[in-house]
N, C-alpha and C positions, 0 to 999 in steps of 0.2 A: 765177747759174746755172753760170757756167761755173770758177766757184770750187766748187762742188757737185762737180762734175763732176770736177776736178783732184783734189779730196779722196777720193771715191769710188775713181780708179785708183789712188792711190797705195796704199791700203787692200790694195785687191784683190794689187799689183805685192809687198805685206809679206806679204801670205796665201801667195801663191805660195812669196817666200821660204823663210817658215818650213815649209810642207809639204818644199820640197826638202832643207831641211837637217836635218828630223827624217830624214826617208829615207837620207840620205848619215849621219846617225849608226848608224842600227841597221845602215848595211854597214860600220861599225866605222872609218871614214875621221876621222881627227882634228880637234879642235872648229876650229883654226886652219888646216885647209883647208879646212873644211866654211864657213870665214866667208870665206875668198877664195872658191870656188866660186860663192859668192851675193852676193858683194861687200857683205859686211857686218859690224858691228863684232863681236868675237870675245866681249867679253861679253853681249853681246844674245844670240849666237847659242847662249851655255854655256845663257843664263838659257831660252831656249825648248826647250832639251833636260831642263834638269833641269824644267821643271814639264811636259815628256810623262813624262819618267820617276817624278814624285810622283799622276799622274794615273793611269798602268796601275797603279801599288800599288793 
């Protein structure tokens, strides 16, 4: 259960992530602050930008 449960926040703590650093992209803040900001690796953080940006097309 409590492996459920550790799984479940992490999820939630990457959802977060990713919401803050689509939002720090569209104020135009570069991809390698936008992955310090959220403490996270700078290709993850390109790759969740480019598929917001293949999704608004």
């Amino acid at each position: 259960m409590e492996k459920i449960y550790s799984e479940g926040m992490e999820s939630g703590e990457l959802k977060a992530k990713k919401e803050t650093a689509l939002s720090l992209a569209e104020m135009g803040l570069p991809v390698e602050k936008i992955a310090k900001a959220v403490n996270h690796n700078v290709n993850e953080v390109q790759k969740w930008i480019d598929e917001n940006l293949c999704a608004i097309k």
